[in-house]
VOMILUM-360636 format. One record per residue: residue in three letters; x, y, z of N, C-alpha, C in turn. Coordinates in pm, whole numbers, plus 50000, padded with zeros to 5 digits. Layout:
ALAXYZXYZXYZ ...
***
This chain:
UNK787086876892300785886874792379786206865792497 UNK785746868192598785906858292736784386852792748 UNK783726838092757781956831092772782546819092853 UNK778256774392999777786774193122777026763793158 UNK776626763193254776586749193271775186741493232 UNK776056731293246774236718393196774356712993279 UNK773316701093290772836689393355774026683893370 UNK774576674093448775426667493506775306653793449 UNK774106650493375773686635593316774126642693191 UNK775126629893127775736629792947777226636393023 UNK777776638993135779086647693133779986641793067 UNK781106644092996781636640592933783006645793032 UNK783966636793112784896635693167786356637893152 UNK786666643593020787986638692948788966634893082 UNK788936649193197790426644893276790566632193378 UNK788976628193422789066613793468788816601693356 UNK789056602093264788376593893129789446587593100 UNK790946596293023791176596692960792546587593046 UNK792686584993172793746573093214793396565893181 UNK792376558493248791676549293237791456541393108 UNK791076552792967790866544292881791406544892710 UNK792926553892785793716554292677793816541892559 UNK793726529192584793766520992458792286520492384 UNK791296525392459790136520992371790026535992296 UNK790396543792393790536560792268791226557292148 UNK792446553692127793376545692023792176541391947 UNK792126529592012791146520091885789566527091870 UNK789036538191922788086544491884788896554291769 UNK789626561691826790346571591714790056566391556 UNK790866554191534790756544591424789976543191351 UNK788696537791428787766537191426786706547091304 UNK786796555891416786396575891398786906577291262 UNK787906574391276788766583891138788326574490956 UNK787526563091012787686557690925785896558990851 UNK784986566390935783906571790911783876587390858 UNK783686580090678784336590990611782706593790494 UNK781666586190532780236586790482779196589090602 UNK778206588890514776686592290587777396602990726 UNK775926607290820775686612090887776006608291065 UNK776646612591132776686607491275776226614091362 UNK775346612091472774496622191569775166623991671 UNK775456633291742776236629991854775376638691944 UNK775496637092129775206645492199776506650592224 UNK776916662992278778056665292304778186675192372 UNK779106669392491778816681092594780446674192665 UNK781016685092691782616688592695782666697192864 UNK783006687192964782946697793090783946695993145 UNK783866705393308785086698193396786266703993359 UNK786906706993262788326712393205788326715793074 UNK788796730893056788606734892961789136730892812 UNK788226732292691789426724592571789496740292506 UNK790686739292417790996743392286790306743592190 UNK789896752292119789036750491950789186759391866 UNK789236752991724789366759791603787856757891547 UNK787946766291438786546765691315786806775091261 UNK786446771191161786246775491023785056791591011 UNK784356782991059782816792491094781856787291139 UNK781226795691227779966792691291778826803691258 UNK777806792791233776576804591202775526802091284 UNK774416805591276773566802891390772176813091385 UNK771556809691428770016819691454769686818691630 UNK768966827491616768216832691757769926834191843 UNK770816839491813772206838691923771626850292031 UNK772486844692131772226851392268773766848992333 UNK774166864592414775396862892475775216866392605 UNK775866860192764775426873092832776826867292912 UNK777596874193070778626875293120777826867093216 UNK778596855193276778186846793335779456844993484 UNK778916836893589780256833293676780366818493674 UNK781326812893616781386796593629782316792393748 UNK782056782593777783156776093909783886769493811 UNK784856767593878786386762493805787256755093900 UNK788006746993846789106739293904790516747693893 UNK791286754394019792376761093952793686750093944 UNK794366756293920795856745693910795896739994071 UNK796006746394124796096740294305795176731894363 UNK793796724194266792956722994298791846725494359 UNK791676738994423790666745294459789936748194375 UNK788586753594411787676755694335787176772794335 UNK787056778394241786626792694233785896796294134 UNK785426812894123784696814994000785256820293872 UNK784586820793755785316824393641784466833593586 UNK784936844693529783816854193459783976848993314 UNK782846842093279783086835693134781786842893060 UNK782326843592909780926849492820780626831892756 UNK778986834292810778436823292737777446826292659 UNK777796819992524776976821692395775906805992406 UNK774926812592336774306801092276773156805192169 UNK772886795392067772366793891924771416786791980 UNK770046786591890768846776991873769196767791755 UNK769956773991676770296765791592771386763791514 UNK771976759791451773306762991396773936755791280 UNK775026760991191775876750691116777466756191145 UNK778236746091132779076750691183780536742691051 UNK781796750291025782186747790885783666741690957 UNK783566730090963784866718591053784966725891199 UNK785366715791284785836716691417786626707891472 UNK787446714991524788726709591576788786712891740 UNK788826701791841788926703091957790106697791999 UNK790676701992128792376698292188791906697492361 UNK792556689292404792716689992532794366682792619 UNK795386692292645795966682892677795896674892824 UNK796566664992862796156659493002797616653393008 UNK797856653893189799256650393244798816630593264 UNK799726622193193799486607693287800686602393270 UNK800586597793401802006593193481803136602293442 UNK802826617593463803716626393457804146631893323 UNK803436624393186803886626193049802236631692996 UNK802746642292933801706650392865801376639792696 UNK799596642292748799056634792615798196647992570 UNK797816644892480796796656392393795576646192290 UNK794286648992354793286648792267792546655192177 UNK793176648592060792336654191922790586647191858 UNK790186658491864788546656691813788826662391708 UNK788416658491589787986668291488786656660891406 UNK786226674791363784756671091327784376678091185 UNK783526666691084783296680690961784576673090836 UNK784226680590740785386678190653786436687090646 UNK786946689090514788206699990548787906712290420 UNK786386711590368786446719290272785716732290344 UNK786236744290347786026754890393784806761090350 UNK783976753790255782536762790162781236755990210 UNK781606745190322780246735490307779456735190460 UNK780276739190556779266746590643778036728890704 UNK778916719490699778616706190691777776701290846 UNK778926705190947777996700391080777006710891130 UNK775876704991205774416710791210774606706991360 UNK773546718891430773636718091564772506724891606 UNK772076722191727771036725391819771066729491949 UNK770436737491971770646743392127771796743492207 UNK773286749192130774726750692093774716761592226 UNK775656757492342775516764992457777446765292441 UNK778216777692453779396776792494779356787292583 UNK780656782392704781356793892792782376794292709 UNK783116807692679784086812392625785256822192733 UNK786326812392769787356824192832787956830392745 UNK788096827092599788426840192493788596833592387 UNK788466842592288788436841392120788756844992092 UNK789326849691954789856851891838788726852791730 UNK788516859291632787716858791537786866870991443 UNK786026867691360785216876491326783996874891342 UNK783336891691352781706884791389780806894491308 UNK779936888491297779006897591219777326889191271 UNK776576900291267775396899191319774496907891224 UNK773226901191268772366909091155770776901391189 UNK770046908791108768236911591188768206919291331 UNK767416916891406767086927591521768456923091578 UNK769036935391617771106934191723770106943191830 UNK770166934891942770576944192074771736941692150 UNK772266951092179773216951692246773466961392373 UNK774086952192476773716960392607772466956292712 UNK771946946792666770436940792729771166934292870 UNK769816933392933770126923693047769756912393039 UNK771286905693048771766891493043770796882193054 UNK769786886693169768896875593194767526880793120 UNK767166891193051766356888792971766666880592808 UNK768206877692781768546869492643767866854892587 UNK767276860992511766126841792490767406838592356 UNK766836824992361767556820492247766716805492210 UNK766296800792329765836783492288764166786392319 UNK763476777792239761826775492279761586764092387 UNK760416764392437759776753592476758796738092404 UNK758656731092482757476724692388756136732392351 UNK756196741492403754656751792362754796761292280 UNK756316764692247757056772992143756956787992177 UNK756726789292326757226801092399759336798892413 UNK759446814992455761476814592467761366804992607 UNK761986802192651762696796892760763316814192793 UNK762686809992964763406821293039764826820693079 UNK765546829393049766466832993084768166817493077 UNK768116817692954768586802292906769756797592907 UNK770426813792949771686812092963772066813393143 UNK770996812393220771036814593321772086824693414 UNK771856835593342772776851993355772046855593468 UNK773196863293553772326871493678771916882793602 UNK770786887793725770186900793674771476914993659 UNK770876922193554771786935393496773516930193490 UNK773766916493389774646918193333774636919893190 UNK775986921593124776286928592941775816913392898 UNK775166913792801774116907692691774276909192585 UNK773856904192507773736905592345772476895392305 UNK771746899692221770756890692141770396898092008 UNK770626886791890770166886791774769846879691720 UNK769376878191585768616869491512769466862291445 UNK770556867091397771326860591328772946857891381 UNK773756852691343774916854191428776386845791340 UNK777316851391268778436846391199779206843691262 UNK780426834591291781766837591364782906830691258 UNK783566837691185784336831791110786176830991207 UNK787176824291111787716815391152788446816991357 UNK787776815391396787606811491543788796804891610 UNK789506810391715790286798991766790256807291959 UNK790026793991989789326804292146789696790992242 UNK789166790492352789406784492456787876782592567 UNK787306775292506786116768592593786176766492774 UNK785546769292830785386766392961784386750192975 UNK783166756792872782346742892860781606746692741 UNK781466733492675780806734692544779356722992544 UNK778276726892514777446716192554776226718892413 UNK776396709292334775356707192241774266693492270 UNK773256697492367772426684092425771426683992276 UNK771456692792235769826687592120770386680292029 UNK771256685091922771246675891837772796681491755 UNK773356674291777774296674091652775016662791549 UNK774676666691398775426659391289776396660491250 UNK777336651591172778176654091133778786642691027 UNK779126644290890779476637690799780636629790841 UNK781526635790942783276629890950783436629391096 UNK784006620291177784546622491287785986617591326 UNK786876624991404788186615291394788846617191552 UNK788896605491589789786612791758790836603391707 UNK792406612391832793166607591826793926612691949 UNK794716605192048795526608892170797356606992066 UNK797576617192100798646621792091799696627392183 UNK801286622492167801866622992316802536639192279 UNK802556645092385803176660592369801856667592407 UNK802256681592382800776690792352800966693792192 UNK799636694392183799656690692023798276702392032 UNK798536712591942796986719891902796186718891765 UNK795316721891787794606727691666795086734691562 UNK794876731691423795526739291338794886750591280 UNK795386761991246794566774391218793416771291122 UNK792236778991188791486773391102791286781490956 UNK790986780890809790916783790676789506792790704 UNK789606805090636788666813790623787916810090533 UNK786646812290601785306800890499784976803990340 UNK784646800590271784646807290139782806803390128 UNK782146815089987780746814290039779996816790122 UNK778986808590137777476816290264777256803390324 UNK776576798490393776566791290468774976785990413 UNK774276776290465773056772590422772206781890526 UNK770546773490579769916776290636769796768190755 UNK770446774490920770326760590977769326754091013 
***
């Protein structure tokens, strides 16, 4: 699969971030890794340069897909467009996640590790809300189910409500008469793809969190095919 953007308030910076504040990532990593109870909320929204990701599985209701154009940073620094597929959920659980990004400083490649969730493949642990990804490609399995359309136009795909509990128009902000998808339900088992931008502004939990900067490029490890059903998100 090849999959936009949010608000510019909450951006999350990694490639200007991550000079700057390599020792407190360290001692956050630590930190992270050592929150191994209760619940953690995060907003999370991943822009600016694309990361790496694994999972286990993703499930989700109300999913919506449609072919989008994102602007991009190329290697030369110019700026251009990207034909990315962007998905997004109203709601979701999602069974571990593992994010990578590597970054050049002072000429030596570092790599940031996120991982999120535990490591047991049946528990479908982190919970999410209004789950928006661009996808330049995936890997995976999918399965869908309740009303499947397929083939819709992009900009008719609802997926999120309002405060009045009407859809939000057009949410993935798709031009008119592009390829779409909307269903009610939506699986993606073990996943390993390449994000353009990932942006969960409503709400996400999570039992475990762990960062860590690592020198080299360092990826994600394959993710374990989920065992079981997932809850209700």
């Amino acid at each position: 699969m090849t999959a936009g953007p949010a608000p510019d308030e909450g951006r999350t910076h990694w490639r200007r971030s991550l000079a700057v504040a390599l020792p407190a990532l360290l001692a956050a990593g630590a930190l992270a890794g050592a929150m191994t109870k209760g619940a953690l909320a995060l907003d999370l929204r991943i822009q600016d340069r694309p990361v790496d990701f694994t999972t286990s599985s993703l499930y989700g209701t109300q999913y919506g897909a449609a072919v989008v154009d994102q602007t991009v940073v190329r290697a030369d620094g110019t700026t251009g467009p990207l034909r990315v597929l962007r998905m997004g959920f109203a709601d979701g659980v999602i069974n571990g996640l593992c994010l990578s990004r590597p970054q050049q400083i002072a000429g030596v490649t570092y790599t940031l590790l996120l991982t999120l969730g535990d490591t047991d493949p049946g528990t479908w642990e982190i919970r999410t809300r209004n789950t928006v990804l661009d996808l330049r490609n995936a890997t995976g399995e999918l399965d869908m189910d309740g009303i499947v359309d397929l083939n819709v136009n992009g900009a008719d795909v609802r997926t999120v409500k309002d405060d009045t509990g009407a859809y939000v128009v057009n949410p993935l902000d798709s031009p008119q008469h592009r390829f779409g998808i909307q269903a009610r339900y939506a699986k993606f088992d073990s996943i390993t793809g390449t994000a353009q931008d990932m942006q969960i502004p409503g709400l996400l939990t999570t039992p475990k969190l762990s960062l860590a900067v690592k020198r080299g490029t360092v990826t994600c490890p394959k993710p374990a095919a989920p065992t079981g059903t997932p809850g209700t998100p």
